[in-house]
DOVEX-380173 format. One record per residue (C-alpha): residue in three letters; x, z, y. Coordinates in steps of 0.5 Angstrom, whole numbers. Layout:
// residues N
<node><res>ala</res><x>X</x><z>Z</z><y>Y</y></node>
...
//
This chain:
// residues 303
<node><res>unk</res><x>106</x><z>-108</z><y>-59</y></node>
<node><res>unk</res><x>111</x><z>-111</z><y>-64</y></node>
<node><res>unk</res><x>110</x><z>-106</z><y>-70</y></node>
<node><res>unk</res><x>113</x><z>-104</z><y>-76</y></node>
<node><res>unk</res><x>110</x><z>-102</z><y>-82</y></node>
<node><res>unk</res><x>111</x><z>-98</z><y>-89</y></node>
<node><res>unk</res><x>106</x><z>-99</z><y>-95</y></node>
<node><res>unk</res><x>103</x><z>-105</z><y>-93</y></node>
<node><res>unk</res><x>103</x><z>-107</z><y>-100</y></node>
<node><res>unk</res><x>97</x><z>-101</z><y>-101</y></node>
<node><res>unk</res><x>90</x><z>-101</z><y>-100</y></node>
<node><res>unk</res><x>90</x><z>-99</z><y>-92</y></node>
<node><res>unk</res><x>96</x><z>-103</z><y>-91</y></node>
<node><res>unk</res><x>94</x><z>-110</z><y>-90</y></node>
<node><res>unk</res><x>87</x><z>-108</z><y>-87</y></node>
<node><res>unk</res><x>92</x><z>-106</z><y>-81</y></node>
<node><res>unk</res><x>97</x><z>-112</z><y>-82</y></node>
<node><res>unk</res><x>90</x><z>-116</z><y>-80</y></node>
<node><res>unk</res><x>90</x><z>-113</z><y>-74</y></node>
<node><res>unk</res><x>97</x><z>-113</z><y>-72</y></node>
<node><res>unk</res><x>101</x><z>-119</z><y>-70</y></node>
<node><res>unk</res><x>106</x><z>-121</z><y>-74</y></node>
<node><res>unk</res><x>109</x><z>-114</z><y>-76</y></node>
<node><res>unk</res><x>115</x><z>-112</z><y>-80</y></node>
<node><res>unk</res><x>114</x><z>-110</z><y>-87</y></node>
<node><res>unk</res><x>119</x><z>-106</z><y>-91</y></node>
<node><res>unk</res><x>118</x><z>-106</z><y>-98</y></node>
<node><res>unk</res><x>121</x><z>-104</z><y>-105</y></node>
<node><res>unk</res><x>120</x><z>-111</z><y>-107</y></node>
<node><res>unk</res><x>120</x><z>-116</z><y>-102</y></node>
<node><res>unk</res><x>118</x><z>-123</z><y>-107</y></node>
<node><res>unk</res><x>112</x><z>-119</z><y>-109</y></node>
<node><res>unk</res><x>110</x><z>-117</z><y>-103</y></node>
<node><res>unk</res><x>111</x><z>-123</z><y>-100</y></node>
<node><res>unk</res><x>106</x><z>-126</z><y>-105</y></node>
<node><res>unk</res><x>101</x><z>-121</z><y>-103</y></node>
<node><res>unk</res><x>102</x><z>-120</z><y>-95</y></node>
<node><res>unk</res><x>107</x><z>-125</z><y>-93</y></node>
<node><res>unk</res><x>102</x><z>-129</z><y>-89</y></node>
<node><res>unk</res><x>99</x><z>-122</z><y>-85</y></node>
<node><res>unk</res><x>107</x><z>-120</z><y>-84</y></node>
<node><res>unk</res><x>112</x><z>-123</z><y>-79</y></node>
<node><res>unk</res><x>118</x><z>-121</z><y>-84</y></node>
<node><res>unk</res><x>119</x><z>-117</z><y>-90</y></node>
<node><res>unk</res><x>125</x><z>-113</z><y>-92</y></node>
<node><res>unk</res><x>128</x><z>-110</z><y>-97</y></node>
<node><res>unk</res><x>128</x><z>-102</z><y>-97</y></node>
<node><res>unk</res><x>128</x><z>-95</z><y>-103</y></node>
<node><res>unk</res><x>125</x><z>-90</z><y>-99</y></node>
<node><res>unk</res><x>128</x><z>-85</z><y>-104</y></node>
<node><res>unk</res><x>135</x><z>-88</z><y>-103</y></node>
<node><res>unk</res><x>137</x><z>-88</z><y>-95</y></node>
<node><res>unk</res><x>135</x><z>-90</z><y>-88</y></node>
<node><res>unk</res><x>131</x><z>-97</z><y>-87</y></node>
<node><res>unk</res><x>136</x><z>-103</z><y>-85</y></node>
<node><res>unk</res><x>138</x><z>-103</z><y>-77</y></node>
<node><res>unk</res><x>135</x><z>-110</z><y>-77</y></node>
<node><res>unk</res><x>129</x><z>-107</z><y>-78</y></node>
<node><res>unk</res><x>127</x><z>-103</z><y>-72</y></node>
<node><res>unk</res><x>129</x><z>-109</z><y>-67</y></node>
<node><res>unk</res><x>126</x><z>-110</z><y>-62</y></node>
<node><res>unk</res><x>120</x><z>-105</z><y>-65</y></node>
<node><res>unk</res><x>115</x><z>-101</z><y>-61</y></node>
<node><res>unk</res><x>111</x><z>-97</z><y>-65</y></node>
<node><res>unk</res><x>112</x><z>-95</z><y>-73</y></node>
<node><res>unk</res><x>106</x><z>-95</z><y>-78</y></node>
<node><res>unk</res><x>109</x><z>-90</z><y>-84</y></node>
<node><res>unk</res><x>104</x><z>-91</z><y>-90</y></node>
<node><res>unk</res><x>107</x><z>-91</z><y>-96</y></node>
<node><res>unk</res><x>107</x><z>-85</z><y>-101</y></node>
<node><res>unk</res><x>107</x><z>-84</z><y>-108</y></node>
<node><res>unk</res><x>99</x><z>-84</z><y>-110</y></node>
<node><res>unk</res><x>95</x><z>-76</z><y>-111</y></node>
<node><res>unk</res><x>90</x><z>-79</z><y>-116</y></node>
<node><res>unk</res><x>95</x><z>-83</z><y>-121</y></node>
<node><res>unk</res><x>96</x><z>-78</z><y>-127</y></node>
<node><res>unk</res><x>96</x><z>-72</z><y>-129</y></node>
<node><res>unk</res><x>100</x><z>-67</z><y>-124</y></node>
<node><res>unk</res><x>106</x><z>-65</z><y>-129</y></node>
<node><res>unk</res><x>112</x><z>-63</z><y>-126</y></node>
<node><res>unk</res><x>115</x><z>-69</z><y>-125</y></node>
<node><res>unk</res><x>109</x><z>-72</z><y>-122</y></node>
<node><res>unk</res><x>109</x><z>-67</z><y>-117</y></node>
<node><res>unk</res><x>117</x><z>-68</z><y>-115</y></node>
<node><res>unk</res><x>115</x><z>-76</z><y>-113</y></node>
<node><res>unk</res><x>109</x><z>-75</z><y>-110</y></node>
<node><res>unk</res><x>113</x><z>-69</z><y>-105</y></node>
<node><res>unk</res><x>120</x><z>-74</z><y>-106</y></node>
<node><res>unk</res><x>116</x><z>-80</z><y>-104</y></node>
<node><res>unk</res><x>112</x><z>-77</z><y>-98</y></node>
<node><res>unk</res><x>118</x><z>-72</z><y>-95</y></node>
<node><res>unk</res><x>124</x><z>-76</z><y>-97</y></node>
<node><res>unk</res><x>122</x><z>-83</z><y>-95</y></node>
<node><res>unk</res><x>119</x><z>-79</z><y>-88</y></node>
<node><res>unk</res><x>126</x><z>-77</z><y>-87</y></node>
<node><res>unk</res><x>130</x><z>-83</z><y>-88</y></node>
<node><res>unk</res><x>125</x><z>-87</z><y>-84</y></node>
<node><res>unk</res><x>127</x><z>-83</z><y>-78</y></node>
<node><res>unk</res><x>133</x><z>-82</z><y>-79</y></node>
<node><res>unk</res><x>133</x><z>-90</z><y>-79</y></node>
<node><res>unk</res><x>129</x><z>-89</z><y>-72</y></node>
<node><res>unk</res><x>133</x><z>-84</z><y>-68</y></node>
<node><res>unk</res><x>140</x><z>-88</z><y>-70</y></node>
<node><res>unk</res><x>138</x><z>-93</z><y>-66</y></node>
<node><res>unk</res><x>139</x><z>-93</z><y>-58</y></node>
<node><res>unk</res><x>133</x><z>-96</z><y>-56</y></node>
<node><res>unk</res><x>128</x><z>-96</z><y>-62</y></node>
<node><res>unk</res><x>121</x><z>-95</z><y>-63</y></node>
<node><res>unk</res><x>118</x><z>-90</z><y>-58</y></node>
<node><res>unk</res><x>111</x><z>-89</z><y>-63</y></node>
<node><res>unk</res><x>110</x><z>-86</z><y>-70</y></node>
<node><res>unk</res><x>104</x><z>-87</z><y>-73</y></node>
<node><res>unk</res><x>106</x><z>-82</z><y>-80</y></node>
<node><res>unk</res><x>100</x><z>-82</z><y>-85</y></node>
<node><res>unk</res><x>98</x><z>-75</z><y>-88</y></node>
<node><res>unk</res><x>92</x><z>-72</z><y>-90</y></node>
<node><res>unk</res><x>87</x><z>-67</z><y>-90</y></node>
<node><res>unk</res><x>90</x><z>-63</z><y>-96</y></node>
<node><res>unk</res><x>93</x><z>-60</z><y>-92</y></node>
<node><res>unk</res><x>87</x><z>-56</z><y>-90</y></node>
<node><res>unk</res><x>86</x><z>-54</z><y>-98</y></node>
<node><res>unk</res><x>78</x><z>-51</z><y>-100</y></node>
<node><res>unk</res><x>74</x><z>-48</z><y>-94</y></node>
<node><res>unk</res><x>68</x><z>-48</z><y>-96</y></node>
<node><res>unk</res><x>63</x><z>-49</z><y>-90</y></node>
<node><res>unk</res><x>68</x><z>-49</z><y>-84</y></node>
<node><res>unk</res><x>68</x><z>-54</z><y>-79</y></node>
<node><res>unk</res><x>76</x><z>-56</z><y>-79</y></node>
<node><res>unk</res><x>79</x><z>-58</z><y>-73</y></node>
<node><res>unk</res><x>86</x><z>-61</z><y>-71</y></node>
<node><res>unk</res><x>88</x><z>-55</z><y>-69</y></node>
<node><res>unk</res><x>84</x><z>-50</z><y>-76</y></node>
<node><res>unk</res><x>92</x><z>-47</z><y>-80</y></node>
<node><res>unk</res><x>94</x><z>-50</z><y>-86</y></node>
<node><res>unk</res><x>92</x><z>-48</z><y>-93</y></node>
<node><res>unk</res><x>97</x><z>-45</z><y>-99</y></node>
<node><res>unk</res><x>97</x><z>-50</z><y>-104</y></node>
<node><res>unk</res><x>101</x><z>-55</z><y>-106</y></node>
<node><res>unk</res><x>97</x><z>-61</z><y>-102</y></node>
<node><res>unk</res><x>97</x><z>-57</z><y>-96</y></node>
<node><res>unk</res><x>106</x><z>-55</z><y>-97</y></node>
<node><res>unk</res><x>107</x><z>-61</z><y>-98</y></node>
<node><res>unk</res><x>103</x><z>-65</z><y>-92</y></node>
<node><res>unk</res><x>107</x><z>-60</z><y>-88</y></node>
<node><res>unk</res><x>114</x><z>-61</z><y>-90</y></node>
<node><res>unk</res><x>111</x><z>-69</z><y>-89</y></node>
<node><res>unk</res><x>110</x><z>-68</z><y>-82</y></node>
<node><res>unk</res><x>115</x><z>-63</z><y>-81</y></node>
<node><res>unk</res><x>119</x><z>-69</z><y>-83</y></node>
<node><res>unk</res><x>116</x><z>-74</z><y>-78</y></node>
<node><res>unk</res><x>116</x><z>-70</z><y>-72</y></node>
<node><res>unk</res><x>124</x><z>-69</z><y>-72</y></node>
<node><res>unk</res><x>124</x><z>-76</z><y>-69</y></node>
<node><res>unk</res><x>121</x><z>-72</z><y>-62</y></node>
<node><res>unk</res><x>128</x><z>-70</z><y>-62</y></node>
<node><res>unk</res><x>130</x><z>-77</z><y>-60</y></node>
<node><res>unk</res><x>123</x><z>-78</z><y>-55</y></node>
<node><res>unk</res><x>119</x><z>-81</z><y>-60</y></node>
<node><res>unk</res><x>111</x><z>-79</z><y>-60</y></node>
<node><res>unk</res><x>109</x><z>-77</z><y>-66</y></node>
<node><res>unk</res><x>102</x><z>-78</z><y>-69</y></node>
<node><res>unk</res><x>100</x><z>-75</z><y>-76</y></node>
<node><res>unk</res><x>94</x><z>-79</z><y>-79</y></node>
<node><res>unk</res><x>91</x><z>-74</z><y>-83</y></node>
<node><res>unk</res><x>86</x><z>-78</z><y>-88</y></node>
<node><res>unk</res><x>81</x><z>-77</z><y>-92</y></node>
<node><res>unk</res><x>78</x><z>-80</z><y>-97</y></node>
<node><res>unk</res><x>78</x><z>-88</z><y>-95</y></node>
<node><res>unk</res><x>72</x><z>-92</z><y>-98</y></node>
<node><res>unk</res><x>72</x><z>-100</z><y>-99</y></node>
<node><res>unk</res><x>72</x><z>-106</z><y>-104</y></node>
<node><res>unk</res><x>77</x><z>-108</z><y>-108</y></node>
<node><res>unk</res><x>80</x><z>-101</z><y>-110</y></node>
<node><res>unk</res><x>81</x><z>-95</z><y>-106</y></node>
<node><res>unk</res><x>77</x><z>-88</z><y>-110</y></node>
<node><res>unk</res><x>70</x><z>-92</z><y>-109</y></node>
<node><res>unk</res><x>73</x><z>-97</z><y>-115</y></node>
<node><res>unk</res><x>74</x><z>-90</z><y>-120</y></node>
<node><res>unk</res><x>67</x><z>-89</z><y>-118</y></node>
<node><res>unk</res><x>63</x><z>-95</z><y>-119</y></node>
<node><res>unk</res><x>64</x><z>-95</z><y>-127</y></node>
<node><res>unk</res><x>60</x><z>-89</z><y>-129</y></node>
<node><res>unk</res><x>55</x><z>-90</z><y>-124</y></node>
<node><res>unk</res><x>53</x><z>-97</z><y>-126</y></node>
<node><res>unk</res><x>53</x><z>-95</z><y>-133</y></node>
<node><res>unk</res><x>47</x><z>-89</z><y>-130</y></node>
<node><res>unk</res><x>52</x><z>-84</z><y>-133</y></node>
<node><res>unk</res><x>54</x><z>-82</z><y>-125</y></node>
<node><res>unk</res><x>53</x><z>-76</z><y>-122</y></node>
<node><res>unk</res><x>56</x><z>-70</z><y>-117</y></node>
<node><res>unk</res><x>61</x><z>-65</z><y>-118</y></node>
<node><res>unk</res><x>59</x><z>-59</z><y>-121</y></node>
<node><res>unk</res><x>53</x><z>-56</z><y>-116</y></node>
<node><res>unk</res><x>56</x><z>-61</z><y>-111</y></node>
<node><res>unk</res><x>56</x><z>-57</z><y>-104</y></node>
<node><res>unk</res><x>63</x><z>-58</z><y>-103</y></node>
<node><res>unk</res><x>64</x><z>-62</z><y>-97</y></node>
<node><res>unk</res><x>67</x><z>-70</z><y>-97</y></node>
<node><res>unk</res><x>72</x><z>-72</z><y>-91</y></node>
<node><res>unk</res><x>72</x><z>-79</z><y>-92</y></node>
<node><res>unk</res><x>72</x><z>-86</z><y>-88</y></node>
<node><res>unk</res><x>71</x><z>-93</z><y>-88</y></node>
<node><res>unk</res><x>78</x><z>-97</z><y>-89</y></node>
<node><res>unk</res><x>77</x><z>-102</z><y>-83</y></node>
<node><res>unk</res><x>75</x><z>-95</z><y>-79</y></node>
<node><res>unk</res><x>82</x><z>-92</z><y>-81</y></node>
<node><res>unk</res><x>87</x><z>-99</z><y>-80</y></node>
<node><res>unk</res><x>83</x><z>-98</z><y>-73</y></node>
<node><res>unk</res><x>84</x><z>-91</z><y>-72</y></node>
<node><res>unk</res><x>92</x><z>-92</z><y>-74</y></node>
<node><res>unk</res><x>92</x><z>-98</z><y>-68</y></node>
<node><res>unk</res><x>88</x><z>-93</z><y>-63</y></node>
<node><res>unk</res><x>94</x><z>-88</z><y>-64</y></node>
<node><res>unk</res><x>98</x><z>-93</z><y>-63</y></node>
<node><res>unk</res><x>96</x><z>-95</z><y>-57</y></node>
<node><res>unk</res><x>93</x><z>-89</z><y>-53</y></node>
<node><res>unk</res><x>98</x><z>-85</z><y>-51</y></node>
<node><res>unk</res><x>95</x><z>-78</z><y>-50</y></node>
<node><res>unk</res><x>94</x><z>-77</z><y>-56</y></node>
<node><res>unk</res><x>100</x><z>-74</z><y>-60</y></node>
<node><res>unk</res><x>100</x><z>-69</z><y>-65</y></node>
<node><res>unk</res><x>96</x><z>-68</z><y>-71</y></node>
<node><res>unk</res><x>89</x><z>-74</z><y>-72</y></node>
<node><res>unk</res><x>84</x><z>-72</z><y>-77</y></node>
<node><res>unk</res><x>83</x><z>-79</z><y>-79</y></node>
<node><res>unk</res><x>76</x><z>-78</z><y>-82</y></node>
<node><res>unk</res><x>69</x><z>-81</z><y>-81</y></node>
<node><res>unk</res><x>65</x><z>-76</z><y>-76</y></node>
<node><res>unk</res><x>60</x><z>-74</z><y>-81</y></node>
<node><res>unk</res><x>63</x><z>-71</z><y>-86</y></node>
<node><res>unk</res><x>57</x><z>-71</z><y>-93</y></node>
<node><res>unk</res><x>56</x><z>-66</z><y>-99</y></node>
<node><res>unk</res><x>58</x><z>-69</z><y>-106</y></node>
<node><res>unk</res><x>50</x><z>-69</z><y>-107</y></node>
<node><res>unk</res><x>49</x><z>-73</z><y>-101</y></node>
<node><res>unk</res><x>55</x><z>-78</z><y>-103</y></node>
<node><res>unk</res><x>53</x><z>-79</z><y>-109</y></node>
<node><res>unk</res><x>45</x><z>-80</z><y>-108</y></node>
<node><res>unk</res><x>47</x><z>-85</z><y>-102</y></node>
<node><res>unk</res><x>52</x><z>-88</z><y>-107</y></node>
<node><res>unk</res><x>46</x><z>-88</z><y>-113</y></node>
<node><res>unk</res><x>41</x><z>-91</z><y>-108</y></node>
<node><res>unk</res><x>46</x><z>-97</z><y>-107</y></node>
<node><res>unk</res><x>47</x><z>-98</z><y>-114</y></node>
<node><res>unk</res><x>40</x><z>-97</z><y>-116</y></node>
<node><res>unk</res><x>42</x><z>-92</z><y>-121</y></node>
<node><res>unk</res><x>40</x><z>-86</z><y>-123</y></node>
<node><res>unk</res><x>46</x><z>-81</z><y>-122</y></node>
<node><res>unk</res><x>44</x><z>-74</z><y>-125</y></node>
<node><res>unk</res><x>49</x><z>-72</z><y>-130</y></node>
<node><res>unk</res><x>55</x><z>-67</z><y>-126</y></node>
<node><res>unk</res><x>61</x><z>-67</z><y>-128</y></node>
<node><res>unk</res><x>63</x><z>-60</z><y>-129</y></node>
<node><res>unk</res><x>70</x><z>-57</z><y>-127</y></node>
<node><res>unk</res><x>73</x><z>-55</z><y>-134</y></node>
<node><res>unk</res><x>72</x><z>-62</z><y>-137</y></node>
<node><res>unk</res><x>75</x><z>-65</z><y>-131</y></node>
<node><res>unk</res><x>80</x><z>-60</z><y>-131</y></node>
<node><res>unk</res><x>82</x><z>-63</z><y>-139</y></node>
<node><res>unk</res><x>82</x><z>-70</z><y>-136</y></node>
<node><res>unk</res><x>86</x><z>-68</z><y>-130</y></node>
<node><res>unk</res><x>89</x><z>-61</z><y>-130</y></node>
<node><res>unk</res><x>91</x><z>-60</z><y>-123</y></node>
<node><res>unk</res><x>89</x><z>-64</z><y>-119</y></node>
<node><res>unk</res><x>81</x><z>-62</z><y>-121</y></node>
<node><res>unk</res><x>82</x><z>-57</z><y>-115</y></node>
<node><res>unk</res><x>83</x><z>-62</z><y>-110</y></node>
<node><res>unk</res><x>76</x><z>-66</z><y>-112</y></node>
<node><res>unk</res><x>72</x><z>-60</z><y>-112</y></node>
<node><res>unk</res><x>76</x><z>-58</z><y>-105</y></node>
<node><res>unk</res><x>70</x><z>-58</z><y>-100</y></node>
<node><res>unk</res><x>73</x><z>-60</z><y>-93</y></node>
<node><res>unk</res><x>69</x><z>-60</z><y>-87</y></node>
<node><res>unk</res><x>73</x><z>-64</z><y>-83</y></node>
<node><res>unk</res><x>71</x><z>-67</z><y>-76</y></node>
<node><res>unk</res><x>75</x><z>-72</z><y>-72</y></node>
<node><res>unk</res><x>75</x><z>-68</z><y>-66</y></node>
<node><res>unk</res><x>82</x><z>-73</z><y>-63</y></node>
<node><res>unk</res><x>79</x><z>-79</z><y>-64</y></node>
<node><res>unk</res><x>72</x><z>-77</z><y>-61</y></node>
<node><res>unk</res><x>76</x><z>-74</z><y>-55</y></node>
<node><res>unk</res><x>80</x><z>-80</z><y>-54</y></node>
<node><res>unk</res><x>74</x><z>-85</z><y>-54</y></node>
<node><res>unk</res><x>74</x><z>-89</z><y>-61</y></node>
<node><res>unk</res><x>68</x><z>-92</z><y>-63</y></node>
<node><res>unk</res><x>67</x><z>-92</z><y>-70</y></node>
<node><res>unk</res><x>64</x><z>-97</z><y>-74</y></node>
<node><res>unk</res><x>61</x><z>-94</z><y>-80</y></node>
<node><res>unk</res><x>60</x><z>-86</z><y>-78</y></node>
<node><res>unk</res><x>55</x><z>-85</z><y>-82</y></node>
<node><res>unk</res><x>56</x><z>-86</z><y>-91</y></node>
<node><res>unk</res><x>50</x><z>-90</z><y>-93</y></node>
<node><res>unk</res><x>50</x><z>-96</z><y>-88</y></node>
<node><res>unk</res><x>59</x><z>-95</z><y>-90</y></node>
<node><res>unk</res><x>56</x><z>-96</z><y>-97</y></node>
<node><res>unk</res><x>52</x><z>-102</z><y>-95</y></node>
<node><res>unk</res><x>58</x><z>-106</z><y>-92</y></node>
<node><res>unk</res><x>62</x><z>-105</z><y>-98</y></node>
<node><res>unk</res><x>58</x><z>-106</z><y>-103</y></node>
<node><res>unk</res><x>55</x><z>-111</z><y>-101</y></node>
<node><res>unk</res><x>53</x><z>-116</z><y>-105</y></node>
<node><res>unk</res><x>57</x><z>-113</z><y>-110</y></node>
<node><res>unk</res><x>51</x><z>-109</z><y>-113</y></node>
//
């Protein structure tokens, strides 16, 4: 399977480079990247996703494409010019890498499209499935715009596979980083009553789940790319204490967050119980499916 992927330079990418074999990388600054990843990837070429199409180079000889990069969610206050690049990066850049795709005669017959469980919104207790309708927000409007974008390749015969992601957890970065601080300082705790639901998953699982899909051809459309058991926040966080060895009793109140944040405090206080029904069915076996022995793994060592 010869791959090309995009966001190779994130904190997923070169979990999945590792278990590739010598990809193609597209990047906004190949020198930097060849610093970081150069050694995980086959060849890495210059491409603006804002800007056009991929260079034609780029799909030779590819089978399936791995479609990761996107303007982070959690970066920033959400103004309005932060909203225009998180929905410019994800559907602009979705649409000229298909465009580069499907001008080829004989190109890449997979795509594996990040998305994300935004697109289900705030649901309180429902269980939500590949098949459960989207919310109506800005997350969900612009998860759909992105995936309408990488479905337009199915025109040219390309299976299309949307990864909808949860909150992905492992060292060195990732939403944990941003957690671990407070909790060391003992100043960690939920947010507000901490029943909202928390769709999340080990990154070695996800850069796993992504070559599943690439490699079992029955699945096509939608996969909630989530650990199976999704947990509340109070459970996250007692899990996440216990590992610490810190207390975790002071919770963040959604006015206050909403100060620091504006908007973007709806989605962390969204609960979203999301299970991975297409990955389940078509047989993936994850490694971490529960979050204390996920939390074990990554933090070992690192208490």
């Amino acid at each position: 399977m010869k791959a090309l992927v995009t966001g190779g330079t994130g904190f997923v990418g070169p979990r999945l480079l590792r278990l590739l074999n010598q990809p193609t990388v597209l990047s906004r600054n190949p020198a930097r990247a060849a610093e970081s990843i150069g050694h995980l990837a086959g060849n890495i070429l210059p491409w603006q996703p804002l800007e056009g199409p991929p260079p034609p180079e780029a799909f030779e000889g590819v089978d399936v494409v791995f479609h990761l990069a996107g303007e982070s969610v959690a970066e920033g206050r959400w103004t309005r010019t932060q909203k225009e690049k998180i929905r410019e990066s994800r559907v602009v850049g979705t649409r000229h890498l298909v465009t580069g795709m499907t001008r080829q005669e004989t190109g890449p017959k997979t795509l594996i499209s990040a998305s994300a469980v935004g697109y289900y919104g705030n649901r309180g207790d429902e269980e939500l499935t590949e098949d459960s309708a989207p919310a109506d927000d800005f997350l969900a409007d612009v998860c759909r715009a992105w995936e309408d974008e990488a479905n337009a390749a199915r025109s040219r015969g390309v299976r299309v596979v949307t990864a909808r992601t949860g909150i992905v957890l492992g060292a060195g970065g990732g939403a944990l980083a941003k957690m671990l601080t407070p909790f060391r300082l003992g100043a960690g705790g939920p947010l507000g009553n901490g029943r909202q639901w928390m769709p999340w998953v080990h990154v070695a699982d996800l850069a796993r789940l992504y070559v599943h899909a690439a490699e079992t051809i029955s699945i096509d459309g939608p996969m909630n790319a989530v650990a199976p058991h999704p947990v509340r926040n109070s459970e996250f966080t007692k899990a996440l204490a216990k590992q610490l060895r810190r207390p975790a009793f002071m919770p963040a109140p959604y006015l206050g967050l909403r100060l620091v944040f504006g908007e973007f405090a709806q989605v962390l206080f969204a609960s979203q119980r999301v299970l991975p029904k297409v990955a389940l069915d078509s047989g993936f076996q994850f490694q971490f499916p529960l979050i204390a022995a996920a939390l074990k793994e990554i933090l070992a060592g690192g208490n």
